[in-house]
matplotlib code that plots the C-alpha trace (Angstrom):
import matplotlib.pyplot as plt

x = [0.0, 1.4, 1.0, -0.4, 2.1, 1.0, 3.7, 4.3, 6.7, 11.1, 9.6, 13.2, 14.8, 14.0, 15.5, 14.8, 16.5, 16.2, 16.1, 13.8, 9.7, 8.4, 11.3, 10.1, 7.0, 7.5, 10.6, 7.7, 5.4, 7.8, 8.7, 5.3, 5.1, 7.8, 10.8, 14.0, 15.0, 18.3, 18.4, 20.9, 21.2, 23.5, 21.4, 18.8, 16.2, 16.5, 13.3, 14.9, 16.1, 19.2, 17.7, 18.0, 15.7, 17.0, 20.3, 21.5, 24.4, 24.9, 26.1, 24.6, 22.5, 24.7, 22.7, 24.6, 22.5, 19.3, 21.0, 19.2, 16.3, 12.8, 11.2, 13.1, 11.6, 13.0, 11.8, 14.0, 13.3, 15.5, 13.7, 16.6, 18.3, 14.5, 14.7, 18.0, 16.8, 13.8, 16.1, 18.1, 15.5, 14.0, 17.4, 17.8, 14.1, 13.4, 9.5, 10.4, 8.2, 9.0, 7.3, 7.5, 6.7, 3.6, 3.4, 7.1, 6.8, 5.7, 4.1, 2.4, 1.9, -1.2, -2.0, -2.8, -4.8, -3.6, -4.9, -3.1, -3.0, -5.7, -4.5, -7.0, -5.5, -6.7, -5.0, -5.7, -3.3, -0.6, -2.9, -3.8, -1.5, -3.4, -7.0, -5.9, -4.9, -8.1, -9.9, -8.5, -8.6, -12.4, -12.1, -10.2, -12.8, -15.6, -14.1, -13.1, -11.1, -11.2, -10.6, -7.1, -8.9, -11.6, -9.1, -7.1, -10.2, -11.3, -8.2, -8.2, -11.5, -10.4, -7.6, -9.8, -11.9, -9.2, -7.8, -11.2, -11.4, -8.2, -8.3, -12.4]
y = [0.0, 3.4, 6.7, 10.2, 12.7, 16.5, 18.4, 22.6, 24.6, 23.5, 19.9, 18.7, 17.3, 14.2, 12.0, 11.4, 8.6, 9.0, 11.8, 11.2, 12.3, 10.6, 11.9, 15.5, 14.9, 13.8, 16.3, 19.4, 17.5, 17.6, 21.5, 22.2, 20.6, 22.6, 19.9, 20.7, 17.8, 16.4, 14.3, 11.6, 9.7, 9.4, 11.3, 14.1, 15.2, 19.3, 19.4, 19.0, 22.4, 22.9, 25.2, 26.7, 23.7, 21.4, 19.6, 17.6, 14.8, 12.8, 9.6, 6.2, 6.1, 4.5, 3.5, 6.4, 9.0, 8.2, 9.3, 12.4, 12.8, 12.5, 10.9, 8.8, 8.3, 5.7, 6.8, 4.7, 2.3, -0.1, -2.6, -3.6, -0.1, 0.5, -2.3, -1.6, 2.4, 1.1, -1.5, 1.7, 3.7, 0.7, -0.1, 4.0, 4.2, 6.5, 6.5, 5.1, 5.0, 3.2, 4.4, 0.4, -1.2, 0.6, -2.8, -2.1, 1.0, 2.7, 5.9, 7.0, 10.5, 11.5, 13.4, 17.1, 20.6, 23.7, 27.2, 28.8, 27.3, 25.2, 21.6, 19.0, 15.5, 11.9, 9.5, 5.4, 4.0, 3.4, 1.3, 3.5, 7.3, 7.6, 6.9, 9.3, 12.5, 11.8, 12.4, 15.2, 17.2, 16.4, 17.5, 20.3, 21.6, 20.8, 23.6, 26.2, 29.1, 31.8, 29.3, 30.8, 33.9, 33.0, 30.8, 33.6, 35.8, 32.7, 32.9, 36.5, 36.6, 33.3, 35.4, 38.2, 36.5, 34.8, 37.9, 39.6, 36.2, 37.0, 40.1, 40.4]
z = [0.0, -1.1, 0.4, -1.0, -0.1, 0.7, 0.9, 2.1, 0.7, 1.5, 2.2, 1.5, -1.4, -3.4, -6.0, -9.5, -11.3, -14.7, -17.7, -19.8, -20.4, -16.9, -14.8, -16.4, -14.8, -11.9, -11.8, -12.8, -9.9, -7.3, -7.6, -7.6, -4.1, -2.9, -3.5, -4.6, -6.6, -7.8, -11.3, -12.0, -15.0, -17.8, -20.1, -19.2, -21.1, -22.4, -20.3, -17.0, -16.9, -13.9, -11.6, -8.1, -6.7, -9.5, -9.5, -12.1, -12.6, -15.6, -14.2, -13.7, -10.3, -7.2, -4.3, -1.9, -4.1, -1.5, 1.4, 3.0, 0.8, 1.7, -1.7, -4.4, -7.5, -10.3, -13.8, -15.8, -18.8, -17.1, -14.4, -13.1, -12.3, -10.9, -8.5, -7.7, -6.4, -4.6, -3.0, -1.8, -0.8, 1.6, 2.8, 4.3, 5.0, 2.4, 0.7, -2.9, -6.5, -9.4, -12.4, -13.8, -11.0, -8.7, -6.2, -5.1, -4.4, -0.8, -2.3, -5.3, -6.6, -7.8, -10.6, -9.4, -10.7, -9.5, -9.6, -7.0, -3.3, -4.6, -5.5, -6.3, -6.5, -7.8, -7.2, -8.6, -6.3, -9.1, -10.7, -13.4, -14.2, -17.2, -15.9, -12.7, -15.3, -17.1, -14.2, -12.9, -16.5, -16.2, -12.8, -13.8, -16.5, -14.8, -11.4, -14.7, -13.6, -10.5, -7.7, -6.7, -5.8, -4.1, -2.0, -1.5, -0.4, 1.8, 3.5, 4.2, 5.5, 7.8, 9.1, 9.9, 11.8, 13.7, 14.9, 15.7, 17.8, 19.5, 20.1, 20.8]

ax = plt.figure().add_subplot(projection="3d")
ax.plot(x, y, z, "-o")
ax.set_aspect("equal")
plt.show()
């Protein structure tokens, strides 16, 4: 069984084995959630921009890489390199997905719309990414747009009354 991760803002630092299209999304997923993420693999996609939450290093993945992050993630097309990150994670403690291989790993991410603070997820439990993203576009379309300010205005009148509580 997996987990469903909700993250704030400097929630640490996570792991992304791989470089190509499903490491950029999980890499674009995890900075959204306030991760900063560092890449290895031999190749990285021009996608995976270098950034000041994203570190990349184009080398094969050796199992020390895990050590002190919160999340690993293997994206790779190669099972074997895949089982051999989870493997890692497990052995440090660490929560670890493996795009391949959902059973094996001890979290899944879920497919997420945003419009400011707002985040609406779905999640299939791994069984499914595709299914997941199709439900939260019809999600998605079905809120349309304006949410992030009425959040924000929710918020403000919450904090309001907060300090009118207070301070009566």
């Amino acid at each position: 069984m997996g987990y469903l991760i909700d993250v704030q803002p400097s929630a640490g630092v996570a792991l992304v084995v791989g470089g190509g299209a499903v490491a950029a999304r999980k890499v674009r997923g995890l900075r959204e959630a306030g991760f900063a993420v560092n890449v290895v693999a031999p190749e990285i996609a021009p996608e995976i921009a270098a950034g000041p939450s994203v570190l990349l290093t184009r080398r094969a993945f050796e199992p020390a890489d895990v050590l002190g992050k919160v999340l690993v993630l293997a994206c790779t097309d190669d099972r074997a390199v895949n089982a051999a990150v989870l493997a890692a994670a497990r052995a440090t403690g660490v929560l670890g997905l493996a795009a391949d291989d959902p059973g094996a790993s001890t979290f899944h991410t879920p497919a997420v719309h945003r419009d400011g603070v707002l985040a609406v997820a779905v999640s299939t439990g791994g069984a499914d990414p595709a299914l997941a993203t199709e439900i939260r576009d019809r999600i998605a379309a079905a809120l349309g747009e304006g949410w992030a300010e009425r959040v924000e205005a929710a918020r403000a009148a919450r904090q309001a009354r907060l300090a009118r509580e207070a301070h009566p």
